[in-house]
C-alpha positions, 0 to 999 in steps of 0.5 A, spaced: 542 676 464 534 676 467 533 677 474 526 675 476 524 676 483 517 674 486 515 676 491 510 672 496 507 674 503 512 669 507 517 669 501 521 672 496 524 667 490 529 669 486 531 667 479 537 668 474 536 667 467 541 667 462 536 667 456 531 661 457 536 658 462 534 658 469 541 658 471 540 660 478 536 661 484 535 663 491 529 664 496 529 669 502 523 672 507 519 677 505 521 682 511 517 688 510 523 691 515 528 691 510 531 697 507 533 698 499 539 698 501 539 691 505 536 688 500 540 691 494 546 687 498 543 681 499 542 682 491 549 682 490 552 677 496 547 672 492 550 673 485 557 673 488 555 666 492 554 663 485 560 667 482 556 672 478 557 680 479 552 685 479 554 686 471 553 680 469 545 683 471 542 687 465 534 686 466 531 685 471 523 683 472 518 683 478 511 681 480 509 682 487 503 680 492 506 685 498 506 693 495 510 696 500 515 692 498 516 694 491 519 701 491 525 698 495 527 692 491 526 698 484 531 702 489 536 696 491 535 695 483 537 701 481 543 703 487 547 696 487 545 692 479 545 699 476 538 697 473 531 698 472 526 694 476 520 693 471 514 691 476 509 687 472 502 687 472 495 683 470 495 688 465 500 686 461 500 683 455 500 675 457 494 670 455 490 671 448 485 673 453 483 675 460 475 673 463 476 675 470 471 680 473 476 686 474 483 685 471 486 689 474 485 686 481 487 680 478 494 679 482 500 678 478 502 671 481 496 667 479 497 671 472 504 668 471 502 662 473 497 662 468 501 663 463 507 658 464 502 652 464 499 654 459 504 655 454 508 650 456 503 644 458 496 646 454 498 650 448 503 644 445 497 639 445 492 644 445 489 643 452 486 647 458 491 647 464 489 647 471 495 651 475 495 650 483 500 654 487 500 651 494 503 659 497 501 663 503 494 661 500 492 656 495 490 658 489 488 654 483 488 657 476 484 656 469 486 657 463 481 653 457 485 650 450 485 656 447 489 660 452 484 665 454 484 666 463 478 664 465 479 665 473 480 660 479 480 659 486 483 661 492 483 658 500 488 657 506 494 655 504 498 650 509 502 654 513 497 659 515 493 654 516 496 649 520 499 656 525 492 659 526 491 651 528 496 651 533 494 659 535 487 658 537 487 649 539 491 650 546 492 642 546 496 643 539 502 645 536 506 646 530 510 641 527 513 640 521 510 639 515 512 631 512 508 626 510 505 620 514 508 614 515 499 612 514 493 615 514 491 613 521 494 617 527 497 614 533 499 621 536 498 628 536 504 630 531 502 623 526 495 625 526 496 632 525 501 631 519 496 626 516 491 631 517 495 636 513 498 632 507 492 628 505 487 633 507 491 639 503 490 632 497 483 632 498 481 639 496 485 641 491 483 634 487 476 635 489 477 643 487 481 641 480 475 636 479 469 641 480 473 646 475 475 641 471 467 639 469 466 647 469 471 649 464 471 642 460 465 639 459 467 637 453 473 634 450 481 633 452 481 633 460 486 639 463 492 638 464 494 640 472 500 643 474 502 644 482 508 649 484 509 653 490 514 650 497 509 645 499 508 642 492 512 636 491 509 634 499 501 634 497 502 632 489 505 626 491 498 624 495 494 627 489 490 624 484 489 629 479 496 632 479 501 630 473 507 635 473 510 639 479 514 645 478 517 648 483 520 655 479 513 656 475 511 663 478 519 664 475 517 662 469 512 666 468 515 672 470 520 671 465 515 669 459 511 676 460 517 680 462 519 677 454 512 679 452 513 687 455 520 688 454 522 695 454 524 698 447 
């Protein structure tokens, strides 16, 4: 079985994969303040939560946007599953081709998610995909129909948005995230959920619409994909988003993981 880790600024998502299965999944905060041991017995308390063991793990995959943390979880691989942590990179063999400016520099995430839509949603009916990952950032991904990576965009996400909101506006507060019952505001709390829900809709429409005239201008329309925690909030205000999936970046990893397994 596959253990598949991404690890993202606010959290780390964890899946279990027997073969293409994604059997399991769990998601826990990227605390900087853990050690290799702390996070090796999470590993096992998670597995065993689902009735698995540490054996049952034979390979195990990552890709990370928070460096300090990797040579820990390779430590907490090594000492409690008793397996190599392999770290995955924009480097590794993924797409039939990769047009960004230094490709190394590309993060891993965003090269997964690529990947995953694509092969899942454009190279089936030959199309360009749009990926948008509403993370930490929002970050949009481009691939054209024949599955070369053309690059992205990259803005505030909603989190990190809405705290620098509530740090820097004294009269206002965080709240939870959830949709309005209306666009029109009645309260401090209504108008800013309205201004968060439909306002993140609006940007990723008006970006996938920019992007969309750019990387096909002609021929079939890109299908767009959302993924990340806050997904299925915004897409269902969106107008051009048409699949939601929640596990891409997992996905991902598992697909270039198969793609540069160790021999």
């Amino acid at each position: 079985m596959l253990l598949a880790i991404d690890v993202g600024n606010t959290n780390m998502t964890i899946g279990l994969y027997l073969e293409a299965e994604l059997v399991a999944t769990w998601r826990v905060a990227s605390d900087r303040s853990r050690t290799a041991d702390e996070y090796g017995l999470k590993f096992v308390q998670l597995l065993e939560r689902e009735s698995y063991t540490p054996a049952d793990v034979t390979e195990a995959a990552l890709a990370s946007v928070v460096p300090p943390l990797n040579a820990r979880l390779v430590e907490a691989c090594r000492k409690y599953l008793n397996i190599g942590l392999v770290e995955l990179n924009s480097l590794c063999k993924a797409l039939p081709a990769v047009h960004y400016d230094n490709v190394a520099a590309l993060g891993t995430d965003r090269l997964v998610n690529a990947v995953a839509a694509w092969e899942i949603y454009g190279r089936p009916d030959n199309r360009p995909v749009i990926v948008v990952d509403f993370g930490t950032a929002t970050k949009l991904e481009c691939v054209n129909a024949e599955g070369e990576y053309l690059g992205g965009v990259i803005a505030p996400g909603i989190n990190i948005s809405t705290e620098a909101l509530a740090r820097n506006a004294a009269r206002l507060q965080r709240i939870e995230v959830a949709r309005p019952k209306q666009v029109l505001g009645k309260n401090i709390v209504a108008s800013l959920q309205s201004g968060i829900v439909y306002g993140f809709a609006g940007q990723a429409d008006g970006l996938v619409k920019r992007l969309a005239r750019e990387i096909a201008p002609e021929g079939p329309a890109p299908v767009v994909v959302a993924t990340g925690g806050m997904a299925y909030l915004v897409a269902s205000e969106s107008r051009t988003i048409q699949h939601v999936e929640p596990y891409l970046t997992l996905e991902g990893i598992r697909r270039v993981y198969e793609k540069n397994r160790p021999e």
